[in-house]
N, C-alpha and C positions, 0 to 999 in steps of 0.2 A: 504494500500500500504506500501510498504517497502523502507526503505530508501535508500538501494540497489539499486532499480525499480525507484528511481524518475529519472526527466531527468532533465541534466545540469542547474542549473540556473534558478529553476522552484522553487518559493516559495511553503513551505508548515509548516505544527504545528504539532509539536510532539505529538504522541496521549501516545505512552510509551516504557518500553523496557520490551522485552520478556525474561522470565529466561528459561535456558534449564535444569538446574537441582536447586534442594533448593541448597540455598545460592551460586550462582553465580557469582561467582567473576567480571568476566567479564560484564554482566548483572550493577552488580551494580559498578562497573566503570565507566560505561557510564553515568549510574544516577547521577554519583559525579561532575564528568565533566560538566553537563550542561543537558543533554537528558532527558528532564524533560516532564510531560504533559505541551503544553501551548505554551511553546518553540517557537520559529520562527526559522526552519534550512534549508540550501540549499546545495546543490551539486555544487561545486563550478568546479571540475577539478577531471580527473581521471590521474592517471598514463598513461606510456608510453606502458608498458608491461602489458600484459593482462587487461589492464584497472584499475590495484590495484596498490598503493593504491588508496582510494578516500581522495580528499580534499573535506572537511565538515565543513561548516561554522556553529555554534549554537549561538544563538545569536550575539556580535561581534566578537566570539574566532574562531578561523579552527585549527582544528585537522586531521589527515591523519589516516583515517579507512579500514582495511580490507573490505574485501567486507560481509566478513561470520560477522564482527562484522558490520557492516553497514545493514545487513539483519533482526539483532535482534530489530531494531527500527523501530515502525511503525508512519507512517506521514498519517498526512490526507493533500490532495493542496489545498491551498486557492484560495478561489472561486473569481476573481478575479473584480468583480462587487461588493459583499459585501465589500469586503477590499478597493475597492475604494471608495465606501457609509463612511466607519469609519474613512478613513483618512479625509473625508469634512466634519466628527461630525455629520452625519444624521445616526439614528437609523433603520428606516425600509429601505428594498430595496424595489422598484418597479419594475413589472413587466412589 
């Protein structure tokens, strides 16, 4: 999924950022910034007009992204049983 595509206020983990050409500038901005594998980010808030920009929270920073550079990032959502499993210190989940 894309970080475009998540929905408001919906946790999810950076998996990474996509380059559109070698050495992408933009691409690796977003790397510097925080948009890292591992990452914890959210959608916090879209703009008024056409929905751009996005507020985006990475870890505790929020930056305001285009939507086309919001697009370059892909998220996986966390799964919201595991993550409550790690927050109580228990390793496996049950089923």
């Amino acid at each position: 999924m894309k970080l475009s595509e998540l929905p408001y206020r919906t946790a999810a983990t950076v998996i990474g950022v996509e380059d559109a050409t070698a050495n992408d500038s933009v691409a690796r901005r977003l790397r510097e910034i925080g948009f890292v594998a591992g990452e914890r980010v959210e959608v916090v808030a879209a703009g008024p007009v056409g929905a751009e920009p996005l507020l985006v929270q990475v870890g505790y920073t929020r930056f305001a992204l285009r939507r086309r550079e919001a697009a370059r990032v892909g998220v996986c959502v966390a799964d919201p049983v595991r993550t409550a499993h790690t927050a109580l210190g228990r390793e496996t989940v049950e089923s």
